[in-house]
C-alpha positions in Angstrom: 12.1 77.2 -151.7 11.6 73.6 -151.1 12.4 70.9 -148.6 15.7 69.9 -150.3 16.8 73.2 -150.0 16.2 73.4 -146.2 17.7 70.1 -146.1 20.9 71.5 -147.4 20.8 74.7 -145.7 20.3 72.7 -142.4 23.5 70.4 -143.4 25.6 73.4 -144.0 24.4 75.1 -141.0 25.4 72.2 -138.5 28.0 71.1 -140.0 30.6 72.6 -137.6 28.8 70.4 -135.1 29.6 67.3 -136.4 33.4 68.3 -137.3 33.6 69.4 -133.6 32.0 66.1 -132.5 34.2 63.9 -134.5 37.4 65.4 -133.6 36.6 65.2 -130.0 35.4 61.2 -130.3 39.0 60.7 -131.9 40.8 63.2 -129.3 38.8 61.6 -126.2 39.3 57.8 -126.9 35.9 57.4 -128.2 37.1 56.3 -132.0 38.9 53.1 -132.6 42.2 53.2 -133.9 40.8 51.1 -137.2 38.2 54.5 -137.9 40.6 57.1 -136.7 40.7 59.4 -140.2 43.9 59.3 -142.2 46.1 62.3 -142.0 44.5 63.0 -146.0 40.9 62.7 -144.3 42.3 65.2 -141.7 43.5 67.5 -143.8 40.6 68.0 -146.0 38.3 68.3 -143.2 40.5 70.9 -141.6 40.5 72.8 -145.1 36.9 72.4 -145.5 35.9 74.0 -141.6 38.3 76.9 -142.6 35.2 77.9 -145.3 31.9 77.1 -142.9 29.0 79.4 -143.1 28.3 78.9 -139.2 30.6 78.0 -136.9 29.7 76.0 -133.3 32.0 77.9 -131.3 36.0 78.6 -132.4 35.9 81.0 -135.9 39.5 80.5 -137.7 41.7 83.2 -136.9 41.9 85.0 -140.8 38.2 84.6 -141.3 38.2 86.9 -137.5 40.9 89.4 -139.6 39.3 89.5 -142.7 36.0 90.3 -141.3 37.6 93.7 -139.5 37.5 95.7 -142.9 33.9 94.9 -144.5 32.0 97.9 -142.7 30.6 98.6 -139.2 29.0 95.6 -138.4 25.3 95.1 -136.2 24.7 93.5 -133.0 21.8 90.6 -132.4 17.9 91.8 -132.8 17.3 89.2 -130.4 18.0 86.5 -128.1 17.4 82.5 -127.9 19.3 81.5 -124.5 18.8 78.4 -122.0 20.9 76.3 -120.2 23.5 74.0 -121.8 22.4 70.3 -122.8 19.1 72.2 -123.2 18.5 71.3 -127.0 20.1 75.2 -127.7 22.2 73.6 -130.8 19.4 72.2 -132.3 17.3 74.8 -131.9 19.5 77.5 -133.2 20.3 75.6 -136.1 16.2 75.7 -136.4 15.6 79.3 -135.9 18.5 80.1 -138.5 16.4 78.8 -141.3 13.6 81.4 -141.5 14.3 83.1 -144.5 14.3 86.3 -142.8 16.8 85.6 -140.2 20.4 86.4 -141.1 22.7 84.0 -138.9 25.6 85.2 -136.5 29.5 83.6 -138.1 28.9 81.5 -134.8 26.6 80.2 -131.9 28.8 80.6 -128.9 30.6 83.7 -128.3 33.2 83.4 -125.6 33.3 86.8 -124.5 30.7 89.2 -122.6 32.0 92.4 -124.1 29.5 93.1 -127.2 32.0 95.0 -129.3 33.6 91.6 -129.3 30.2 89.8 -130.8 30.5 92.4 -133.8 32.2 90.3 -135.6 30.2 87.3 -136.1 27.1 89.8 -137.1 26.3 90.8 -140.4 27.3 94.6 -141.6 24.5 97.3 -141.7 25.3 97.7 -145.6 24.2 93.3 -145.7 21.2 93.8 -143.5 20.0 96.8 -145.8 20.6 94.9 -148.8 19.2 91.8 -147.3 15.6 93.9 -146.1 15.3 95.1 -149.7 15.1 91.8 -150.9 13.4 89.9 -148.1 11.4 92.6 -146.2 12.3 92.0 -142.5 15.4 91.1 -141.5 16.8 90.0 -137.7 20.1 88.4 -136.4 20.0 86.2 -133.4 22.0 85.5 -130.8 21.5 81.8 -129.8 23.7 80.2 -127.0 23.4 78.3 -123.5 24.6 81.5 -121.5 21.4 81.6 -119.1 23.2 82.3 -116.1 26.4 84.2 -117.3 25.4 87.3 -115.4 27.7 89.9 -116.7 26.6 88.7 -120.3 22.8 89.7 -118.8 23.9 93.0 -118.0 25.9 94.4 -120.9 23.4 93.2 -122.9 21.0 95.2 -121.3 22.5 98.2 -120.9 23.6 98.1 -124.9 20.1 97.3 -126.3 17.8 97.3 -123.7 14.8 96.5 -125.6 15.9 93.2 -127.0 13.4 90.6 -127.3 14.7 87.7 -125.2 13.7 84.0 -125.2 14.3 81.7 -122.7 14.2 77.8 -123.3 14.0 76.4 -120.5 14.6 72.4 -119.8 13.3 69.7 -117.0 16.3 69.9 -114.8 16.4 66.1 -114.0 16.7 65.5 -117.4 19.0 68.1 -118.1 21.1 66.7 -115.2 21.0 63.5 -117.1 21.9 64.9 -120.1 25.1 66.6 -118.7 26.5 63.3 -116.9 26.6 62.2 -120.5 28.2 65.2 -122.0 30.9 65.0 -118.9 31.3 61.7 -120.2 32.3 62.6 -123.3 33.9 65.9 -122.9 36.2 64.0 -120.5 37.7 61.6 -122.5 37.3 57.9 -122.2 41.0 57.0 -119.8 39.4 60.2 -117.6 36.3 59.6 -117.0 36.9 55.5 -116.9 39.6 56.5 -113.4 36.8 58.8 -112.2 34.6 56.6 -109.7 31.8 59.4 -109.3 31.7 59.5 -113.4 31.2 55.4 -113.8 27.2 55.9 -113.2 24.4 57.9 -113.1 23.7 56.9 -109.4 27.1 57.5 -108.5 27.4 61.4 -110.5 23.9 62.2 -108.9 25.3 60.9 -105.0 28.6 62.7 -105.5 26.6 66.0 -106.6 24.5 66.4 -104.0 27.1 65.7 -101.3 29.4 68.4 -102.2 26.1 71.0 -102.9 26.1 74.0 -101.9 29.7 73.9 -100.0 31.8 73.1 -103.0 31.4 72.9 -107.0 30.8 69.4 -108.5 33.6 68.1 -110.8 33.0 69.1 -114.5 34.6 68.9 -117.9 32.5 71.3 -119.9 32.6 74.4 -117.6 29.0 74.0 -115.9 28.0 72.7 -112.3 25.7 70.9 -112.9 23.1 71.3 -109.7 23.6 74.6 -110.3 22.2 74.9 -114.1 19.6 73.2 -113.4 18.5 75.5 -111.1 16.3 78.5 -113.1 14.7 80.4 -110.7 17.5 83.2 -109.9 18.9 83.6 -113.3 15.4 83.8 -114.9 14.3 86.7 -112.6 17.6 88.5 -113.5 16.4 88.6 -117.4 13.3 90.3 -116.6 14.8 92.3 -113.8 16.9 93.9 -116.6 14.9 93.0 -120.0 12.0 94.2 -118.3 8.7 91.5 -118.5 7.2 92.5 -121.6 10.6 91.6 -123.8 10.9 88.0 -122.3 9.4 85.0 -122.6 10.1 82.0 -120.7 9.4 78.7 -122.7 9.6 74.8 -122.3 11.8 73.4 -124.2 10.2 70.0 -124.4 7.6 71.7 -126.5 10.3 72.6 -129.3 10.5 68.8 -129.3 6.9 67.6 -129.1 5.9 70.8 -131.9 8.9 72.1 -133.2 7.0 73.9 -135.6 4.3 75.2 -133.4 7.4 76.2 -130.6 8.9 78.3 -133.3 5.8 80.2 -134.7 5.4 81.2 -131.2 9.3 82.4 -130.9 8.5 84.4 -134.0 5.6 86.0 -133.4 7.2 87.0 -130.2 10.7 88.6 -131.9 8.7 89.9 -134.3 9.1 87.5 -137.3 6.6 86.3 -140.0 5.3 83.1 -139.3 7.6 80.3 -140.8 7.2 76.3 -140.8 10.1 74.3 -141.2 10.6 70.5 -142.9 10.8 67.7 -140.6 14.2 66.5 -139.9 15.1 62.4 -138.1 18.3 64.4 -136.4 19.2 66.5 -133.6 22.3 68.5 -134.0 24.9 68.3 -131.8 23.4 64.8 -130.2 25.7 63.1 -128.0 27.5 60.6 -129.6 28.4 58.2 -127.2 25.6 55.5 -126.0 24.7 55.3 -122.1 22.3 53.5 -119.5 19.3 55.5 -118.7 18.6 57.0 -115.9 17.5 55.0 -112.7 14.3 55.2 -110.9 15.9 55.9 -107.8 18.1 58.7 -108.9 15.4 60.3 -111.0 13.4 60.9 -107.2 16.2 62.2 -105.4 16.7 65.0 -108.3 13.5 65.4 -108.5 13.2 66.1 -104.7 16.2 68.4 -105.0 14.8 70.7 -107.4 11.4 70.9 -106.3 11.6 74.0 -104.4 13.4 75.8 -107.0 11.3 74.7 -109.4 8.1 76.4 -106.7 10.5 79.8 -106.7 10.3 79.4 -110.8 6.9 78.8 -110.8 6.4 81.9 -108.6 8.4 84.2 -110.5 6.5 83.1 -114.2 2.7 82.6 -113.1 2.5 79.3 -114.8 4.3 76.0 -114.2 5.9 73.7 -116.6 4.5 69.8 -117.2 8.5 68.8 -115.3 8.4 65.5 -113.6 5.1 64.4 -114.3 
């Protein structure tokens, strides 16, 4: 198999990303009326996400039907999990490629009861056939659930020994990242009337004001002090995982060595090593353009964290290269 091939496997892969992103730039205000698509362009875009091989997130109801009569169906060999605006997306998409991984129907399952996830898995007559051809054979489970704590635990008590990988991210920059993404999942007329959303300075002072006594505002479901914040959620893996089936790694080293990142991954889940083309993209990139962060905000976050960050430090043995 060559590069083109990954190329196009990669394209096909993410390409519920980009159909999510695009409908939510024209839904949120973030399209001009002159680019908006023409109900033709909509159409055929609508037809063409009701065939995907992967989905991001929402599978089409039939394709959920359909899939009820193929055979008893498997549940994920292991786990990829960190917090959102994390690089999971990218990532996944990553992992999905090794020719001995069979990908899930979709990334984000919006339910903690497995029986649920069975669905988007593979059946155990397509893993058998697949291992006869290929040799190994695992299915992921890739998403940004790190601190969904029932998730953790029905998990756990379902397949106890999954392997599980945690990617974790610098929380001031994850911070960052997530003003942007409640940018964008807010809309344009929302988040323009929303005085603690016109800045980073102003998100970051509003955030720590209200912390612990009351949830920060969000559009994408997350607090986000609180995902940023590792050390708790972490220890509740391993506390049910047990230490030998997790590892705990920097994300920033995905994006410095993507290759070398995932070799490590595999060898841990129990892969044959793998190496990927290079690709110029990142799936699932934020689309809209911002101001980067400020000096000034950047310490105060940084200040914030630091004692979680200790407790994290603590718990692994090891510190991450965060801040510095």
């Amino acid at each position: 198999m060559d590069d083109d091939y990954f190329h196009y496997k990669r394209k096909m892969l993410s390409r519920a990303y980009l159909l999510a992103s695009e409908y939510t730039s024209m839904h949120n205000g973030y399209i001009s009326d002159d680019k908006v698509p023409s109900k033709i362009e909509y159409l055929s875009k609508w037809i063409e996400y009701q065939f995907l091989p992967h989905y991001f997130g929402y599978v089409p109801a039939w394709r959920r039907f359909v899939r009820k009569f193929s055979g008893k169906r498997t549940l994920p060999d292991f786990c990829v999990v960190g917090p959102i605006k994390s690089g999971t997306s990218d990532l996944a998409v990553n992992v999905m490629l090794h020719p001995n991984v069979m990908p899930p129907l979709a990334k984000e399952l919006l339910s903690a009861d497995l029986e649920r996830w069975r669905m988007n898995y593979p059946t155990e007559r397509q893993k058998n056939v697949f291992a006869s051809r290929n040799g190994v054979v695992l299915t992921p489970f890739l998403a940004p659930y790190l601190h969904w704590m029932e998730l953790i635990y029905n998990l756990s008590r379902e397949r106890p020994e999954t392997k599980i990988v945690l990617t974790l991210r610098d929380p001031v920059k994850r911070f960052y990242s997530q003003w942007k993404w409640e940018i964008f999942m807010a809309g344009k007329k929302r988040s323009d009337n929303l005085p603690f959303l016109n800045s980073f300075p102003a998100y970051v002072d509003k955030a720590l004001s209200v912390f612990p006594e009351s949830p920060m505002f969000t559009a994408c479901g997350f607090d986000p002090l609180q995902t940023s914040i590792y050390w708790k959620a972490v220890g509740y893996w391993i506390e049910c995982f047990g230490q030998n089936n997790v590892l705990v790694l920097d994300v920033q080293d995905y994006f410095s060595d993507r290759n070398k990142f995932l070799n490590q991954l595999y060898d841990f889940v129990g892969l044959p090593p793998f190496e990927i083309p290079k690709f110029r993209d990142r799936v699932n990139e934020n689309p809209i353009i911002l101001p980067p962060p400020d000096e000034e905000s950047i310490a105060r976050l940084g200040a914030f964290f630091e004692p979680y960050n200790q407790k994290l430090w603590h718990l692994l043995d090891k510190e991450f290269d965060w801040g510095k």
